[in-house]
Backbone bond lengths (Angstrom), bond angles and torsions (degrees), N, CA, C in turn:
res aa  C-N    CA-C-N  psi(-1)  N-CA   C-N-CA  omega(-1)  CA-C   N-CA-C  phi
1 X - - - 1.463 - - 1.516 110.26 -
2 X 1.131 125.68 -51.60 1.550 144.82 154.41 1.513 114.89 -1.82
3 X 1.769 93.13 -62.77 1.615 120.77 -176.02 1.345 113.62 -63.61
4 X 1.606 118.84 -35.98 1.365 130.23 179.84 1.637 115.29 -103.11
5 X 1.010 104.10 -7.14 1.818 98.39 -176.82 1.154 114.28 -44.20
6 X 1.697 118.99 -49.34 1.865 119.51 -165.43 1.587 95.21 -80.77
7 X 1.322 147.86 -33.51 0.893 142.26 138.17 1.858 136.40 -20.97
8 X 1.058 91.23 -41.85 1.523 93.66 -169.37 1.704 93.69 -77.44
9 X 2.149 98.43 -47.63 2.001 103.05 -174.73 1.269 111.43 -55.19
10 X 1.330 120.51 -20.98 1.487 114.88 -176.04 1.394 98.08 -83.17
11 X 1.266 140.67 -55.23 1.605 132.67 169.41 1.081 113.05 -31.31
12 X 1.390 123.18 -50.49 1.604 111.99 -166.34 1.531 106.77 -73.42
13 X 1.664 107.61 -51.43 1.169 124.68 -172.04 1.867 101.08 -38.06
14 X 1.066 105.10 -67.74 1.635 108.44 173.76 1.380 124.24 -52.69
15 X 1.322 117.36 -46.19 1.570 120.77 158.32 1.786 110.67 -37.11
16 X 1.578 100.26 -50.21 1.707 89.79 -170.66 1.670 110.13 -75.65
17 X 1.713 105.40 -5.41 2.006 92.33 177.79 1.286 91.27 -89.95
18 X 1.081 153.78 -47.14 0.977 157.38 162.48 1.603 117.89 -9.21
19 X 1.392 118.00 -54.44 1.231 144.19 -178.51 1.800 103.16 -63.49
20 X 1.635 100.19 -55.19 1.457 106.70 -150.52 1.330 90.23 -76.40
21 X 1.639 122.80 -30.61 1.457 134.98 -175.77 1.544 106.47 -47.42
22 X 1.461 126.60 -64.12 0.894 155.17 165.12 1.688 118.28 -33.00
23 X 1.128 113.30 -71.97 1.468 127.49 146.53 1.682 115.95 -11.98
24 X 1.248 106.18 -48.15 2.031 122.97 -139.08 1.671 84.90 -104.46
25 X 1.530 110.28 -46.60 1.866 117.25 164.76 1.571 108.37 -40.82
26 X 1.753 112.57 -74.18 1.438 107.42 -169.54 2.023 108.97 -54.92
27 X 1.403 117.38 -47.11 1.093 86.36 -174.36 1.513 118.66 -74.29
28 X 1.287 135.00 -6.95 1.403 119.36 -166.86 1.955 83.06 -90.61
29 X 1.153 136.00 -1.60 1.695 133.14 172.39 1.575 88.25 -73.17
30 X 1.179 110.86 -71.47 1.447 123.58 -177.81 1.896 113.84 -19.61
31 X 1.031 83.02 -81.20 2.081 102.14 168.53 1.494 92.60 -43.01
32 X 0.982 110.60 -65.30 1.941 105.67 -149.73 2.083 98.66 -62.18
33 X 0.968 106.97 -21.60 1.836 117.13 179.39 1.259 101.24 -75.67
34 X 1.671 116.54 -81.20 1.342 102.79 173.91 1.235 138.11 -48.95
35 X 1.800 125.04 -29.51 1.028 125.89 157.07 1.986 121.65 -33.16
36 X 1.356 98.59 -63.36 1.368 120.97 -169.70 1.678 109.47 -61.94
37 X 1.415 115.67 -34.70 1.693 117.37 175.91 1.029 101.27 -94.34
38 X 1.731 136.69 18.78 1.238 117.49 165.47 1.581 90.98 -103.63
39 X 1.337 123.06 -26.90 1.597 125.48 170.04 1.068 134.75 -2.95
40 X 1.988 79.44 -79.78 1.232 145.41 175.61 1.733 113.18 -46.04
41 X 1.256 117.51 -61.83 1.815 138.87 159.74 1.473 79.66 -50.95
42 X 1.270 146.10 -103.84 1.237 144.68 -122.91 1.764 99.13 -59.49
43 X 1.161 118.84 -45.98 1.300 116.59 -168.24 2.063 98.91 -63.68
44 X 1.198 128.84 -25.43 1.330 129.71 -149.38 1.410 68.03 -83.68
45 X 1.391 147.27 -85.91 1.395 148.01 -154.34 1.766 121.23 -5.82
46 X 1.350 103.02 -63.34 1.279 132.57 -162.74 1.777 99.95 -70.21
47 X 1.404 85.39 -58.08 1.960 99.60 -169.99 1.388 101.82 -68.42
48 X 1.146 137.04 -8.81 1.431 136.31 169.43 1.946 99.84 -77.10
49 X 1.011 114.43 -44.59 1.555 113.10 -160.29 1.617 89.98 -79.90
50 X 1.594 115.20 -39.41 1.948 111.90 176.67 1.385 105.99 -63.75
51 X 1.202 124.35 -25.49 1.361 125.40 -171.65 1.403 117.87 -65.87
52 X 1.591 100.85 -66.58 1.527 117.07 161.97 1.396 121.78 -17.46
53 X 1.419 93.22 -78.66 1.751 107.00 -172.67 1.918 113.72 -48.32
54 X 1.478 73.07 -38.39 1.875 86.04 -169.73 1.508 106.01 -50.95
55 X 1.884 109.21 -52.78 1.943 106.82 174.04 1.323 102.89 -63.13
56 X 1.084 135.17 -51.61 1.614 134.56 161.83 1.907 103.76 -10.17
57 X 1.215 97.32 -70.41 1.825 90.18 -162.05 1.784 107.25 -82.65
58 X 1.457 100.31 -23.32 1.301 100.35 166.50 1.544 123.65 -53.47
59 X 1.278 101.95 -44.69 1.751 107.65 -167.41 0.997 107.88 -76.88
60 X 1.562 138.56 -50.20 1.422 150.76 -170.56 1.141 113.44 -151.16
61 X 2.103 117.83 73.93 1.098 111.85 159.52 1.318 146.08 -51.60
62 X 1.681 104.25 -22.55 1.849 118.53 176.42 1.364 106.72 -93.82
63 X 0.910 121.34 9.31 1.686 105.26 169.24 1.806 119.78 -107.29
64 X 1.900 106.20 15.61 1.215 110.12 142.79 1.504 124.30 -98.00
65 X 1.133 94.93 165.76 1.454 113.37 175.30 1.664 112.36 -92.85
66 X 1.144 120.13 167.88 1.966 117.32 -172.86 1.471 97.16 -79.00
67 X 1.276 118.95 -26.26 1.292 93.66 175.58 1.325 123.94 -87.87
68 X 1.428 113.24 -23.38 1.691 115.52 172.52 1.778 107.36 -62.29
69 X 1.194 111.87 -37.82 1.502 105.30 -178.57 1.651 124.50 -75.08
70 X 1.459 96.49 -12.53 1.504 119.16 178.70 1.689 108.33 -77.46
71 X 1.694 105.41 -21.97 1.264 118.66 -176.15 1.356 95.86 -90.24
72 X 1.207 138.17 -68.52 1.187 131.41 -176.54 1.709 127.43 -51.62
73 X 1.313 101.66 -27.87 1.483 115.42 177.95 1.918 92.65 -71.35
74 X 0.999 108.71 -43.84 1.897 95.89 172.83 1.362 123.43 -67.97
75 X 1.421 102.31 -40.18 1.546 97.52 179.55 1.275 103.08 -67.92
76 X 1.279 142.14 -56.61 1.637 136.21 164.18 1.492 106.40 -6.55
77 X 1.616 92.76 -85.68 1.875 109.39 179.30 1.202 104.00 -21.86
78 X 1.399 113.74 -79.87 1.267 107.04 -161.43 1.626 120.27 -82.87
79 X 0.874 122.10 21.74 1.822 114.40 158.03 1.554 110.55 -113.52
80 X 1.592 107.72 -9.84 1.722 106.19 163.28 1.478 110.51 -57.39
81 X 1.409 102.27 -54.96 1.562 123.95 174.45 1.203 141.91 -47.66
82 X 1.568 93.96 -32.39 2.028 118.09 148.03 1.049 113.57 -65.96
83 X 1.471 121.17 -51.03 1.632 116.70 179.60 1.372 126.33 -75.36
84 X 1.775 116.31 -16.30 1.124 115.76 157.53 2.130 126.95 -60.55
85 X 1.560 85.69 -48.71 1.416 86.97 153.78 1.194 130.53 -57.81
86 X 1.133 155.53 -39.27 1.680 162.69 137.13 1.441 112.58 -9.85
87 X 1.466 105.97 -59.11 1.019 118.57 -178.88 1.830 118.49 -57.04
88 X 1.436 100.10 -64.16 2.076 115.53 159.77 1.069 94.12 -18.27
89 X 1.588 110.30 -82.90 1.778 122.09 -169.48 1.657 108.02 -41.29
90 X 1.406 133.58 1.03 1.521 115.66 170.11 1.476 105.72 -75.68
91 X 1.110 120.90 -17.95 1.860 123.44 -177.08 1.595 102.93 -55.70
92 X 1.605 114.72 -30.30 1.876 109.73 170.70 1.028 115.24 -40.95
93 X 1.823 126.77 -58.51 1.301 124.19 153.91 1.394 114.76 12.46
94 X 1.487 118.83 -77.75 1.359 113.46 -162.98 1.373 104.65 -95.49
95 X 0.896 141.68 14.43 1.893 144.19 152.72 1.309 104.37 -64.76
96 X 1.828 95.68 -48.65 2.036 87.76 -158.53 1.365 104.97 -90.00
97 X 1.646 123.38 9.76 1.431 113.22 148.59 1.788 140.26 -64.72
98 X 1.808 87.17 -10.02 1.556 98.15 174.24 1.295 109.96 -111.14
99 X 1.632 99.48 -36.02 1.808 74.80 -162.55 1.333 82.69 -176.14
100 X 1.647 135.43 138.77 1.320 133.40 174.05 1.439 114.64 -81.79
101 X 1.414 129.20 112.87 1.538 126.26 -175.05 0.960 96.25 -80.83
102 X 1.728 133.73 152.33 1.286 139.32 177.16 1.864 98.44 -80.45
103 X 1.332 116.15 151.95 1.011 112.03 163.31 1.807 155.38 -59.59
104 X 1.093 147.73 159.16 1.668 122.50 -175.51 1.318 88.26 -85.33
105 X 1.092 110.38 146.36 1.720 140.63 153.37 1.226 116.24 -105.37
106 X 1.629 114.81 135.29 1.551 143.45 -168.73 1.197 99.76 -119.75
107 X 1.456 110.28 142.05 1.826 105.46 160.02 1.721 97.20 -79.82
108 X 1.413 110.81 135.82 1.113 121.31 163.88 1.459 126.08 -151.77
109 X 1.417 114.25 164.95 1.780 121.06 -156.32 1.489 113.47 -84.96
110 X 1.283 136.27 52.95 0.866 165.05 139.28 1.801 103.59 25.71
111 X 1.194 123.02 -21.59 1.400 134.14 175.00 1.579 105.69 -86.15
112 X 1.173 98.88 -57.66 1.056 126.41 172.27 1.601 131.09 -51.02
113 X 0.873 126.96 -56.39 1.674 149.36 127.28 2.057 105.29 -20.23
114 X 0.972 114.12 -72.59 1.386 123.15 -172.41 1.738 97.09 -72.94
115 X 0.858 146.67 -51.56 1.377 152.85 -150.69 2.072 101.85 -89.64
116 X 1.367 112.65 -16.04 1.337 125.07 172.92 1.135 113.72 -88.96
117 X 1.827 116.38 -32.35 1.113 113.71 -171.09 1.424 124.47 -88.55
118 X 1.647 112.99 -13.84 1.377 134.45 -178.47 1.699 104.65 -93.30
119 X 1.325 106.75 -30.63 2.059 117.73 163.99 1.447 88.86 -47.29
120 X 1.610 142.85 -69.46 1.088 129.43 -175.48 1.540 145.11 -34.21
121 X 1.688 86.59 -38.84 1.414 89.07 173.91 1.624 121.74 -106.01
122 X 1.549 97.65 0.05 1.472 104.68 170.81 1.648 109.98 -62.97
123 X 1.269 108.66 -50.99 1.243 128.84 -161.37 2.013 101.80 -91.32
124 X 1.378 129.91 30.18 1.633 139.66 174.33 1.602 92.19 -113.52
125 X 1.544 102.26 127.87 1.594 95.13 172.45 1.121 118.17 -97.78
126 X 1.416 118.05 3.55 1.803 154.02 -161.05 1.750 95.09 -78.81
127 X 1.340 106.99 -41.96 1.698 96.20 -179.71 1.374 117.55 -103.21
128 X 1.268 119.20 157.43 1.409 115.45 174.41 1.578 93.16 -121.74
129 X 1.452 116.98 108.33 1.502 169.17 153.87 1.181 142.75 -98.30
130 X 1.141 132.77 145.96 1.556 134.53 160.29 1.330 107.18 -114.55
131 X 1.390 135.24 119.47 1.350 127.23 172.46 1.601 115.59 -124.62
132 X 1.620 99.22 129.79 1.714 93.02 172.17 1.883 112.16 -134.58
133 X 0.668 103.40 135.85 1.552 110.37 -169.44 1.610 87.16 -115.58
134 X 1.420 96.91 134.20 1.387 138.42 -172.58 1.809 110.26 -131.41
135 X 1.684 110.08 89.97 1.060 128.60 146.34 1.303 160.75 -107.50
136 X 1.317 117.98 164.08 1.389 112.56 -156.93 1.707 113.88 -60.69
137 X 1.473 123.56 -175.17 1.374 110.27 161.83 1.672 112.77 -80.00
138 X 0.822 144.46 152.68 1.668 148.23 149.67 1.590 100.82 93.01
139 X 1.118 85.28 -154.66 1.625 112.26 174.03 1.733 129.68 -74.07
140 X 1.197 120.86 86.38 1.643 109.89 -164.50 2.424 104.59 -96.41
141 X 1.378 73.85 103.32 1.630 87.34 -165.42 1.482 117.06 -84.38
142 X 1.368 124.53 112.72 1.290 122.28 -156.98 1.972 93.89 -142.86
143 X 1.496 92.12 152.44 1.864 88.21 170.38 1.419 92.24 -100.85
144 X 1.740 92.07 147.33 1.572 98.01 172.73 1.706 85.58 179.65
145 X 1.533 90.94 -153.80 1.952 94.70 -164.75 0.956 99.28 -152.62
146 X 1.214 120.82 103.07 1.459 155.58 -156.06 1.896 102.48 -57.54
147 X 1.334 124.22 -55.49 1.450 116.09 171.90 1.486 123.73 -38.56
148 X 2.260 92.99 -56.04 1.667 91.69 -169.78 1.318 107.26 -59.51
149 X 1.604 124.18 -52.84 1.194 127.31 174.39 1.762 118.12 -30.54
150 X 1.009 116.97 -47.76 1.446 119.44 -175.24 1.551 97.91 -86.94
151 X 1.374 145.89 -13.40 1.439 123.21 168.80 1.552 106.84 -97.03
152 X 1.591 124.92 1.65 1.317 136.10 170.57 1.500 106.24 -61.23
153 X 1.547 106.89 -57.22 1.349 129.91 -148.12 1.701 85.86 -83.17
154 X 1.291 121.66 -33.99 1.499 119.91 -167.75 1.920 95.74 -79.47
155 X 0.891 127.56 -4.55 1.475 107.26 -153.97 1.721 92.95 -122.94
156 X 1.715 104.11 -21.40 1.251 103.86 171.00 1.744 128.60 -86.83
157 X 1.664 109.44 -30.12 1.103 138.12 174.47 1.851 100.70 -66.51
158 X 1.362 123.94 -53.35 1.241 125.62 154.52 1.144 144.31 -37.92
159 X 1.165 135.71 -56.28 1.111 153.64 103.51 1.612 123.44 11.26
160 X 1.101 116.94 -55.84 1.729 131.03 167.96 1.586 102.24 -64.31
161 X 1.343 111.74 -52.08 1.766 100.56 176.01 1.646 109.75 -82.77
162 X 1.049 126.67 -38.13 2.035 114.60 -179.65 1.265 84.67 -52.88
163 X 1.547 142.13 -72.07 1.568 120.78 -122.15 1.556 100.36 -102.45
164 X 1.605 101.42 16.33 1.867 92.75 174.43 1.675 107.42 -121.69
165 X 1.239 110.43 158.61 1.685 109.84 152.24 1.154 132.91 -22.62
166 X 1.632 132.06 145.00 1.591 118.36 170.53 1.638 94.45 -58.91
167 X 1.736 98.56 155.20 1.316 119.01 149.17 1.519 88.22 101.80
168 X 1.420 131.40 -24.43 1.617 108.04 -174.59 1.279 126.01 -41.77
169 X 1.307 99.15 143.91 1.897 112.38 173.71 1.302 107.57 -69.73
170 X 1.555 126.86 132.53 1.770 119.73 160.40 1.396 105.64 -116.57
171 X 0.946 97.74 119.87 1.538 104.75 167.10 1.699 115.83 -97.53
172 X 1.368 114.22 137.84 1.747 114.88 -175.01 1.637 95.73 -132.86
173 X 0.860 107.71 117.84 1.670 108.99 156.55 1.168 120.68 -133.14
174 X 1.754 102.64 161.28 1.520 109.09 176.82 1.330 108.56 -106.74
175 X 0.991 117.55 133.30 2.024 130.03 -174.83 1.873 102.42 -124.38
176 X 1.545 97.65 114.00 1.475 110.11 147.81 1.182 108.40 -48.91
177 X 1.743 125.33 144.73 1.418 128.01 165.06 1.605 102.07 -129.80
178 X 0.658 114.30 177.45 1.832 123.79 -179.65 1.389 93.90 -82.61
179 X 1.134 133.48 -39.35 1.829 127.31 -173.28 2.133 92.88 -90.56
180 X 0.748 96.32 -45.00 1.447 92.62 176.40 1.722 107.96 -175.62
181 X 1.460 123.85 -111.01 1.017 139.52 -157.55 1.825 126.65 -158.73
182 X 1.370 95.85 143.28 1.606 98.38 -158.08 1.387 95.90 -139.87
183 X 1.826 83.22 138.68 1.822 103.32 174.70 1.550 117.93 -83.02
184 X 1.218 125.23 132.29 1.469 106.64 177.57 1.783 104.11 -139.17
185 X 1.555 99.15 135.21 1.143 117.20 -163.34 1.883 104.18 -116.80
186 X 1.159 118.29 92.59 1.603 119.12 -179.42 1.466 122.09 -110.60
187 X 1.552 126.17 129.41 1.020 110.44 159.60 1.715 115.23 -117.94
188 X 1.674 112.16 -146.78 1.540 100.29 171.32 1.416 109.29 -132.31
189 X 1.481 99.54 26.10 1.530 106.69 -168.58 1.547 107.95 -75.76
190 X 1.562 88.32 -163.24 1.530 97.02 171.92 1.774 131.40 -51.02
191 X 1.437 104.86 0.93 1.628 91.13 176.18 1.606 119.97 94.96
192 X 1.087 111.13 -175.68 1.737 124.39 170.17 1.058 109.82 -173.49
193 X 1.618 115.81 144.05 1.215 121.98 179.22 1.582 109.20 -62.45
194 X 1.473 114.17 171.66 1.322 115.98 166.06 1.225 108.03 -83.39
């Protein structure tokens, strides 16, 4: 036994990187899946509002005006332009095979930020909604990162109109907290389980 002891510790010893190796694989599979079906949700967002418009001009192109189509030709633009970005962002893929970098953080206006992102859906004629955003007075200054934040607010604000009736109310506000600050996304629809 003597003869084999450093032998045998090096077997195990390697057996256990082996293990932890293995381990460190499934979760970075793990990340890279959920990463990718949250993508996936993000891309449905956009192509719902291109979609819309698109039967929109299909069905009754003359019953806009140049400026309503001038409106829709932007909202197009710009959610192609979100989804082109979406798309860029698949290069994470190969980050979260090594190692997840935490993100950069900006000080940013947090009223401001939330109150742009609900302008979006005030201004989509694609949903049938009520939206009111309820903010603070001034400037509510927080670090964070202005994209995730705005595809948070898009996936939650979304979300409140697919899984309810036409006509639901959304309410979004921004709330000072004593630790900092909180997004809140309400409607009066049907609910969610816990």
């Amino acid at each position: 036994y003597r003869l084999y002891k450093e032998v045998i510790h090096s077997f195990y010893k390697m057996a256990e990187q082996l293990a932890e190796t293995e381990r460190e694989r499934e979760r970075l599979d793990r990340n890279r899946e959920e990463w990718m079906s949250g993508i996936s949700h993000d891309l449905r967002t956009p192509l719902s509002s291109i979609q819309g418009y698109g039967y929109m001009l299909e069905n009754a192109p003359q019953d806009w005006s140049q400026e309503e189509l001038r409106e829709m030709g932007t909202v197009i633009r710009e959610k192609g332009d979100y989804m082109l970005e979406l798309i860029n962002d698949f290069s994470l893929v190969f980050r979260l095979r090594s190692e997840i970098r935490p993100q950069e953080l900006t000080r940013l206006d947090l009223n401001e930020l939330v109150r742009r992102c609900v302008l979006k859906y005030v201004n989509d004629a694609t949903l049938d909604a009520n939206f009111n955003y309820i903010g603070g007075e001034g400037a509510l200054l927080v670090d964070g990162n202005a994209k995730w934040l705005q595809r948070l607010m898009d996936n939650l604000i979304t979300n409140a109109v697919k899984h309810n009736p036409d006509g639901v109310n959304v309410e979004v506000r921004v709330e000072r907290r004593p630790a900092g600050a909180a997004i809140v996304v309400a409607d009066q629809g049907v609910g969610m389980d816990e």
